[in-house]
C-alpha angles and dihedrals in degrees: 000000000000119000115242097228118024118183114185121181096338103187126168130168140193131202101314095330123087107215096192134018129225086296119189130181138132131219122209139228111275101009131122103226121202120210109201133176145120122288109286098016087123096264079141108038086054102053085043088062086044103054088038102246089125132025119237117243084224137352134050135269109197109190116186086351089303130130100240092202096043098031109029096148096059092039089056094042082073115045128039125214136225123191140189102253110055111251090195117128109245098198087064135076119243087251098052090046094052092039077047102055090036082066091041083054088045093234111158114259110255083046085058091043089045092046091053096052096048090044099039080059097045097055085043093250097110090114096039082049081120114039118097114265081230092074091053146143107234073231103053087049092060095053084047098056097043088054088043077053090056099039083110107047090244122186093222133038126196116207124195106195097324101180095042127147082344116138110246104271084046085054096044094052097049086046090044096045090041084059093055101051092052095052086057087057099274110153108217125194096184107187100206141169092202112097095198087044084057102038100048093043117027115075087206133014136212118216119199121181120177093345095313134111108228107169142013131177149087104324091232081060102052095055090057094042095058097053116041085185117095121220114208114181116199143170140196138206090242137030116275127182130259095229095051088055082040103063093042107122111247086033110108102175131353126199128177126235112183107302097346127082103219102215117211106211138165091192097051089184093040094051088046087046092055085036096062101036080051085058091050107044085041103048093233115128129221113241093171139022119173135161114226109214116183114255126256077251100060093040087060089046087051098053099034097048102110115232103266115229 
């Protein structure tokens, strides 16, 4: 199958700086792809070559198996794109920018006016269709332009920081209508800063740091990835001693927080194991048993920390 967007070596360079580095990734068919990194790592010079804004210095970008730099017409006849600073025009009213960009994307007028309708309702603006942008919600011109994104019907949707700066319910609509259209066979390539955004909504992520890809895989993955050490955190009915949870065999270090005992292991089934057989032979019962995974967050700290000297 080929992958819907294929970046292969993107490099591109200004001045004396070299904003990204002979980046390569692929995004399948049907995913929801994260693109993660610091401020500055080159999260938005890269979705700028990819959506053909700005030419690389070397390397390819393929979108919908087209050539973005030789075929940029039939590579953008397939995605839309939302960014972070709303495009719509405010003068305007939300009905007059989507009926505008269906006759950008040449699409015949009572499709246009079919297409609105649907999409206005979709984003919840139907009723607000004809007052002007400028009169807005941050929030409602988010849901406008990625309306405005969709006008089209497009198989893939870049997303530059689309909850950002957005109150709660705002958030939650844009996640929850992202999802949606995901589930109906939208590709979504969704550049964040937010780490449970990201978590709870992309099936991989891409991580970039100075220029660089470091990482790329299911977040789940990742977290485990980045600590090789397993946390347990347990509990019994009664007191028992350090040095006794200490010396159990698969435990490589124990600390107390509060009531609990926080158990440091490499072999996480092995520790529990040890753990269990230590309640039975002791008489002491286990209120409490959880795994401690590392968090999406500190899987991004890890990765984009640069190397100190």
């Amino acid at each position: 199958m080929t992958p819907v967007i294929q970046a292969s070596n993107l490099t591109k360079v200004f001045g004396k700086s070299t904003a990204v580095e002979h980046v390569s990734f692929e995004v399948q068919k049907g995913e929801i792809f994260g693109f993660l990194g610091p401020n500055g790592a080159g999260k938005t010079t890269t979705t700028r070559m990819l959506t053909g804004v700005i030419p690389p210095d070397a390397g390819t970008a393929t979108i919908l198996a087209h050539d973005i730099r030789t075929e940029p017409v039939m590579a953008k006849q397939g995605f839309g794109v939302v960014p972070e600073t709303s495009n719509a025009y405010t003068d305007l009213t939300a009905w007059q920018n989507l009926m505008l960009m269906g006759e950008l994307y040449g699409l015949p007028r009572s499709r246009a006016e079919q297409r609105s309708s649907e999409l206005l309702t979709m984003v919840g603006l139907l009723e607000r269709k004809d007052q002007k942008v400028q009169a807005y919600s941050k929030g409602m011109k988010q849901r406008l332009i990625l309306a405005m994104a969709l006008i089209h019907e497009p198989e893939l949707l870049f997303l530059d920081e689309p909850t950002s700066g957005l109150d709660v319910q705002s958030t939650q609509m844009i996640l929850t209508l992202l999802r949606d259209l995901n589930r109906k066979g939208t590709t979504i390539f969704l550049t964040t800063h937010n780490m449970e955004e990201a978590n709870r909504l992309c099936h991989r992520v891409g991580i970039i740091r100075a220029g660089k890809m470091v990482a790329i895989d299911a977040p789940e993955k990742l977290k485990v990835a980045i600590d090789r050490v397993h946390k347990i955190e347990i509990s019994f009915d009664r007191e028992v001693s350090s040095d006794a949870l200490a010396g159990l065999s698969d435990v490589t270090g124990v600390n107390r927080t509060g009531d609990k005992w926080q158990i440091s292991a490499e072999n996480r089934d092995a520790a529990i194991h040890s753990l269990v057989t230590f309640s039975q032979q002791n008489g002491a019962a286990i209120v409490t048993l959880n795994t401690l995974a590392p968090s999406l967050d500190e899987a991004f700290l890890r990765l984009t920390q640069e190397a100190k000297p």
